[in-house]
C-alpha positions in Angstrom: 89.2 120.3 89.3 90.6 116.7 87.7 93.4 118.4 86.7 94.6 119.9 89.6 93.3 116.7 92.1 95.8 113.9 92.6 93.3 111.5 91.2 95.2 108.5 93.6 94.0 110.4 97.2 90.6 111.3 95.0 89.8 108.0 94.7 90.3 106.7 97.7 87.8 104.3 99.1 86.0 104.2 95.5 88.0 103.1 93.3 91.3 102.7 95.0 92.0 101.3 98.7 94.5 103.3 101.2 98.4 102.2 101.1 98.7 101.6 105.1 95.7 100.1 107.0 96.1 101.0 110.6 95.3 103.2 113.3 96.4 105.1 115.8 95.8 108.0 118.0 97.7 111.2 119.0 101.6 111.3 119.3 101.5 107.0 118.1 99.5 108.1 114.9 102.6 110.8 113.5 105.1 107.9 114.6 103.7 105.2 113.0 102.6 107.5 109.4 106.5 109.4 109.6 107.7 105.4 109.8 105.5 104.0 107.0 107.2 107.2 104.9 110.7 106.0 106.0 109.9 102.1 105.4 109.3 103.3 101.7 112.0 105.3 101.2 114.2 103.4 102.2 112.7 100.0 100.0 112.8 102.5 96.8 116.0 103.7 97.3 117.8 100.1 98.0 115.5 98.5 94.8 116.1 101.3 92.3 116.1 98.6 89.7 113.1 95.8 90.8 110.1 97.7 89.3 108.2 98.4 92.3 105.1 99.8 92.0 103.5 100.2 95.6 104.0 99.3 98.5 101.2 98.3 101.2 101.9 98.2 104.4 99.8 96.6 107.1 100.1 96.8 111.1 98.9 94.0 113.5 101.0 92.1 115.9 103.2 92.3 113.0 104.1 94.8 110.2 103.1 93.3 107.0 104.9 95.1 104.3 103.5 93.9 100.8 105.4 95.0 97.7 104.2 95.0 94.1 106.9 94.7 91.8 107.1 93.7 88.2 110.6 91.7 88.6 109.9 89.8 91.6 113.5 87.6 91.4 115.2 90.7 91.8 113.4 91.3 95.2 113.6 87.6 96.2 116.9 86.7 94.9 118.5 83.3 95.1 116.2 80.9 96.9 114.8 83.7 99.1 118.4 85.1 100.4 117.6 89.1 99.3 114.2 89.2 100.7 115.3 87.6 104.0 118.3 90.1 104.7 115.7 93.1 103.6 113.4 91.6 106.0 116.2 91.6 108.6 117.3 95.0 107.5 113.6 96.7 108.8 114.0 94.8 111.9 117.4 95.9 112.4 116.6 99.7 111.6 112.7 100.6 112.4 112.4 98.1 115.7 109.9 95.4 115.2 108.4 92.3 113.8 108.1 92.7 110.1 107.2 90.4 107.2 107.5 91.1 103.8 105.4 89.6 100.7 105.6 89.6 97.2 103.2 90.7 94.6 103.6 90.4 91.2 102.7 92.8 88.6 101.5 90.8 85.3 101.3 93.2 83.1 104.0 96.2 83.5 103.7 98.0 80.7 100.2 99.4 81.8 101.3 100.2 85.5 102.3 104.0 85.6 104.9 103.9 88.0 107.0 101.4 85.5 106.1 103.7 82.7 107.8 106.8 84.7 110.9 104.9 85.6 111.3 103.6 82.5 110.9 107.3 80.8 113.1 108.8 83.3 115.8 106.2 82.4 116.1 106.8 79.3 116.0 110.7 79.8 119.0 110.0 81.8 120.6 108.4 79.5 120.0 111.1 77.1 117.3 109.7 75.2 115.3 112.5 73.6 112.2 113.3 75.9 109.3 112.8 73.3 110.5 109.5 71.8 110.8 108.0 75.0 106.7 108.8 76.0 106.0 108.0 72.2 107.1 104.9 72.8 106.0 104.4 76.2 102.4 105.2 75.0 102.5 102.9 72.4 103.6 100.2 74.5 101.0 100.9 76.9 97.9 100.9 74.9 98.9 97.5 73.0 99.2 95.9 76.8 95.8 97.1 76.8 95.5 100.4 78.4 92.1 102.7 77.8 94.6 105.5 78.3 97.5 107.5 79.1 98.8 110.5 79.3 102.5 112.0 80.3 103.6 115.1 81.4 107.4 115.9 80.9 108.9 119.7 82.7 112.0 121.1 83.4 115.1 121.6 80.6 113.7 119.8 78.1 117.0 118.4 75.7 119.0 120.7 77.8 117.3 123.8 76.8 118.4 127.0 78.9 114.5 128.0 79.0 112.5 125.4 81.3 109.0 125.1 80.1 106.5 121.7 80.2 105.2 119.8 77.7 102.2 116.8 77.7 101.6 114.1 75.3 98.0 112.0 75.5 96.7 109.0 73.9 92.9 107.2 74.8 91.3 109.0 76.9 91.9 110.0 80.5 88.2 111.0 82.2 89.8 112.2 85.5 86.1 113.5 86.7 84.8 110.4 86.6 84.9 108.7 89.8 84.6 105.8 89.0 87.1 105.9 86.2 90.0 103.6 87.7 93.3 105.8 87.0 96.7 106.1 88.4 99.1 108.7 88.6 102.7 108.2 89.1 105.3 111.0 89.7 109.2 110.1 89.2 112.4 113.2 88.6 115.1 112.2 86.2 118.1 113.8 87.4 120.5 115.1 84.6 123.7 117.3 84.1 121.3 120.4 83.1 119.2 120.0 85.9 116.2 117.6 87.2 113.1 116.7 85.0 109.9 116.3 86.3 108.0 112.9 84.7 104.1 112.9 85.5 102.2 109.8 84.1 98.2 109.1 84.2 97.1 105.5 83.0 93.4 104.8 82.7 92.3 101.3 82.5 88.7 101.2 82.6 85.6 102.0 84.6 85.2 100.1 88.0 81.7 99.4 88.9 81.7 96.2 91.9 83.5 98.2 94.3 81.4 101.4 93.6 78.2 99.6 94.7 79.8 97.8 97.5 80.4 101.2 98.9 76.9 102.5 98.2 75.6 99.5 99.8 77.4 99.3 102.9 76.5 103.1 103.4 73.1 103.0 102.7 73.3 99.8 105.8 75.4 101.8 108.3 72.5 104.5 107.9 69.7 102.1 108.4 71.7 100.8 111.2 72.1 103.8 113.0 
């Protein structure tokens, strides 16, 4: 079952917390989730470049869109100018009071999503496929990851054959719930066709917030 489980939506409200926090009913509930998808897209696909690893997005009187990045300048730019036009720029094209934070990332080479854009780079540039996760999984356990693991499919080096092929280092307990690891799926897209990149970082077991949820179950029971 952990290999087959996103272990993200698996760990949700254990180890993880959930990327929106809202709510909504009925027809509202599919406008505001099919909006959240577009408010996404459209940040990933205008930052290509800024190392953005998730983005949180959070609805009261306004929409509070958070986004983790590892090169917060880029996102920012000169004395605030980018972030203020993108801010303007969600106004302009989803309707409504929006606000937009930064987070930084401190260390990048352990966060998964950095790890597959940086693989899928240098597939594109036509980097052979296992040196660039070699050395992505190096770098990854010095910065002090427990453990990684990559998946690479599609035409490998251009081969006419697709096929798949995994490299792991540490170890990945993705039963464990309270294991605290992150998956991060990114498509490097080639002459010879588009290759999937799968990457799984662990980086330790998380016990505070396990308890907290025990203990606040084990009180709405009593309660009720």
């Amino acid at each position: 079952m952990g290999q087959k489980v996103n272990p993200n939506g698996f760990r949700i409200g254990i180890t993880h917390s959930w990327p929106s926090t809202w709510f909504a009913k009925g027809k509202k509930f599919r406008e505001l989730f099919l909006q959240d998808v577009l408010i996404r897209r459209y940040i990933n696909s205008r930052m290509k470049d800024a190392g953005i690893c998730q983005i949180d997005i959070d609805r009261n009187k306004k929409v509070t869109v958070v986004i983790h990045t590892s090169k917060p300048g880029v996102i920012i730019g000169k004395q605030g100018a980018a972030i203020e036009e993108l801010r303007k720029d969600l106004e302009r094209r989803f309707t409504g009071s929006f606000e937009v934070n930064i987070q930084e990332i401190r260390s990048p080479d352990t966060e998964p999503m950095v790890i597959a854009e940086t693989i899928v780079g240098q597939i594109e540039r036509r980097m052979p496929y296992r040196r660039a996760a070699k050395m992505a999984m190096e770098k990854a356990m010095q910065a002090g990851a427990l453990g990684i693991k990559i998946g690479v499919s599609g035409r490998l080096n251009g081969a006419e054959i697709a096929r798949s092929d995994s490299f792991k280092n540490g170890n990945v307990p993705l039963q464990t719930l309270r294991a605290n690891i992150v998956l991060a799926t990114k498509h490097a897209v080639t002459s010879y066709g588009t290759i999937g990149v799968q990457v799984w970082v662990y980086k330790g077991m998380v016990f505070k917030k396990v308890q907290q949820m025990q203990s606040s179950a084990l009180s709405s029971k009593s309660e009720s």
